[in-house]
N, C-alpha and C positions, 0 to 999 in steps of 0.2 A: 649725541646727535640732535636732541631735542632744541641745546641751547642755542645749535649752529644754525639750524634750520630757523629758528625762532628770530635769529637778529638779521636774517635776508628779506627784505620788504621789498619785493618786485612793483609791487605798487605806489609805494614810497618815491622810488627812484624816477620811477614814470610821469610822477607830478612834478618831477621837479623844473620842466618846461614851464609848467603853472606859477610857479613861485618865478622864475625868471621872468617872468611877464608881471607879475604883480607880487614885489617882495612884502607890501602892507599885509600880506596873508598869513604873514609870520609875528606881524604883534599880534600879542594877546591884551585883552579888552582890560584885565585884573591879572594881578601877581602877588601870591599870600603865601604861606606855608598851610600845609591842608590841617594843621592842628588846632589852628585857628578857625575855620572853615566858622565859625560859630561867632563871628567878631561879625560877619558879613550878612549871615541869613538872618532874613527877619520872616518870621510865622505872623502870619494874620486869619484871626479868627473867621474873618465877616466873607471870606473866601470858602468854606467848607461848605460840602455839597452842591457848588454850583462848579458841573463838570466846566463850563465856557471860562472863568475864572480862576486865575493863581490865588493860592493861599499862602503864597511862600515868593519871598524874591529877597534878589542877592543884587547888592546897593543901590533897594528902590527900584531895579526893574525886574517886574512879573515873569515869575519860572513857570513852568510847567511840568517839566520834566528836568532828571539830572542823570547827565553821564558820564561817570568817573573810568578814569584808565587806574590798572590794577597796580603793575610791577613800579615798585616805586612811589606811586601816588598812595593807591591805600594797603599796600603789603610789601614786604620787602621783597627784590626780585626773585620768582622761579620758586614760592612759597607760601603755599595755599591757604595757609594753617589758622594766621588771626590776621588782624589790623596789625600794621608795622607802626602807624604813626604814633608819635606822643600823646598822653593824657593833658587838656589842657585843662585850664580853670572851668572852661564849658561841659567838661565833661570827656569822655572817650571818643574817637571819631565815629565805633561801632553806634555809642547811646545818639551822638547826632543825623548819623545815615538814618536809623529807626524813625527820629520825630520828623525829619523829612518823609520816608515814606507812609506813615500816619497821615500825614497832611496832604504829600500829593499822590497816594494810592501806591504800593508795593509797586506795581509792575511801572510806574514811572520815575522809576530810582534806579538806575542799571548800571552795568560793570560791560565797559568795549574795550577789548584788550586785544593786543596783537598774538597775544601767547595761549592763556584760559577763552575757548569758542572760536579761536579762530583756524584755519587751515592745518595748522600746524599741531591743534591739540588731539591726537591719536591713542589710541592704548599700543603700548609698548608691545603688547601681545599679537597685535594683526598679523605680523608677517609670517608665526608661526600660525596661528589658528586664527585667519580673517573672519570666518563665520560666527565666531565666538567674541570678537574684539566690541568694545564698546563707541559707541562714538561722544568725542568731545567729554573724557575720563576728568580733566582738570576743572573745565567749565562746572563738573557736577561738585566736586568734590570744595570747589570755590563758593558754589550755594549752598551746601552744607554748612560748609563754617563758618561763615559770613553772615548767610540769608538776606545776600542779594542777587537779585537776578545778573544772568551773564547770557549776553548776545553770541549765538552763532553767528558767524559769517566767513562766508567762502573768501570775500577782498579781505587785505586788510587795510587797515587807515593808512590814510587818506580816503580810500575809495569806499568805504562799504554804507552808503548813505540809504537806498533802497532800503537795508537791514533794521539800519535805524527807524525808518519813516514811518516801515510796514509795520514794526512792532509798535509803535507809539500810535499807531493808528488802526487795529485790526482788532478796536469794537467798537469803531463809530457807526452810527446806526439814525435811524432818522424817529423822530419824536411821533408817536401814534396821535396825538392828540392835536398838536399845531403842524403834523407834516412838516416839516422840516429839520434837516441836517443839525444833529449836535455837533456844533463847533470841532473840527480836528483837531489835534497838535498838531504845528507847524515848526518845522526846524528852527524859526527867531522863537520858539517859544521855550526854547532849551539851552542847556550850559552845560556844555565839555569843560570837565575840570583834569588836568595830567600834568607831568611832567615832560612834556615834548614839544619843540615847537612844531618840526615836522611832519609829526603824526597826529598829535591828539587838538594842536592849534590850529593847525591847517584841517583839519579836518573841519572843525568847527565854523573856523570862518569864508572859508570854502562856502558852506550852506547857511551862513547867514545865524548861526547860533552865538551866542554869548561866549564867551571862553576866559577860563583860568588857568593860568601857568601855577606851577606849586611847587616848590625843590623838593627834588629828591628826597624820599627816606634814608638812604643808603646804598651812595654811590660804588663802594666798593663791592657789591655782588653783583653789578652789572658787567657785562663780557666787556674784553676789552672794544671792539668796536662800536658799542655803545657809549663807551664812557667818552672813547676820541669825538663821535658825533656830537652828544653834549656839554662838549668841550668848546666845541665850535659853536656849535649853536649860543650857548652862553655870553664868551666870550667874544666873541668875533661878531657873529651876524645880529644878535640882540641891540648890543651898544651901538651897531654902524646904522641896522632901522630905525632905532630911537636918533640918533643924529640927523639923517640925513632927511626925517618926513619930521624933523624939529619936536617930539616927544621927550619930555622929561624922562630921566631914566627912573625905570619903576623903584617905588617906594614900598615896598611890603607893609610896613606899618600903615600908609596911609593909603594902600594901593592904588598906583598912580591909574587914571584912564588913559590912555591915549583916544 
């Protein structure tokens, strides 16, 4: 029931008036495989402890924050347990998440997934004993072995932008000494990295964030209407927006910008 419930995006569906009005909402900015992830970040020193300042950006432009989708991107789907992706010459995806959140602070390094925090992640147990049931069982059990954070939200992507903002921004505070607002995050000040155009790309640039597409860990444990959607999407709708707004088709090696 879990996985059924899990691949119905009501929200999903509802943008998709959005994308008909503006299909450029479906490129993504960069297109890498995430085991590479370490080809593209660059750490810089002369950033650290200045909250207003990135320490960290991905090809030359200033991050702030980073938000990975889970199934697929960094675990294989519907499986909590470790990182899915390959060990690259950089290292493990886990040791590269780490020096990212060294650099731009644990709680600005997060996991938005449609599945782990979102509506759909329940204890199995409520419907006999609701009093007793836990809420968002995955979401925890995904910061446990991981030790990254994982967003609740009642939407799911495309919509849960509020979710995002409010956590990325809910300890700005104003400076005692020159009175004035410590600079917020701002959603351009962030990068959606997934495996989706529909969800985790649209999402992104939707609100103006940077975004990376990244293939799949492992296609074959996604339900089958997942797999026909990124079929499509792949296939079909990727090559026809790269044609038709005149975009080089992505180069992973060289990851093309549009």
């Amino acid at each position: 029931m879990f996985l059924l419930k899990q691949s119905l995006n009501i929200h999903g569906i509802a943008h998709l008036v959005t994308v008909f009005k503006n299909p450029k909402l479906l490129l993504p900015d960069y297109y890498f495989n995430i085991e590479d992830i370490a080809d593209h970040i660059r750490i810089h020193n002369d950033g650290i402890g200045k909250k207003e300042e990135s320490s960290l950006s991905i090809q030359k432009v200033p991050i702030r924050g980073l938000i990975f989708d889970k199934d697929n991107t960094l675990t294989i789907p519907f499986n909590n347990a470790h990182f899915g992706a390959k060990e690259s010459e950089h290292g493990h995806i886990g040791e590269i998440i780490n020096r990212c959140q060294g650099q731009l602070g644990y709680k600005n390094v997060v996991i938005l997934s449609n599945s782990a925090g979102s509506s759909d992640d329940v204890d199995a147990a409520r419907d006999r004993s609701p009093s007793k049931a836990r809420a968002y069982p995955h979401a925890d059990e995904v910061e446990s072995t991981l030790n990254i954070l994982v967003l609740r939200h009642g939407a799911k992507k495309p919509a849960c932008v509020t979710t995002v903002y409010t956590h990325f921004n809910d300890d700005v505070s104003i400076d005692p000494v020159q009175k004035l607002e410590i600079k917020s995050i701002q959603m351009p000040d962030l990068c959606v990295i997934g495996d989706r155009l529909l969800t985790d790309v649209l999402f992104g640039k939707m609100h103006g964030c940077m975004t990376v597409l990244v293939d799949p860990i492992d296609e074959s444990k996604d339900i089958s209407v997942v797999r026909l959607v990124r079929f499509m999407e792949m296939s079909v709708v990727l090559p026809l927006l790269c044609w038709y707004y005149k975009v080089p088709q992505f180069n992973k090696k060289s990851s093309t910008n549009p």
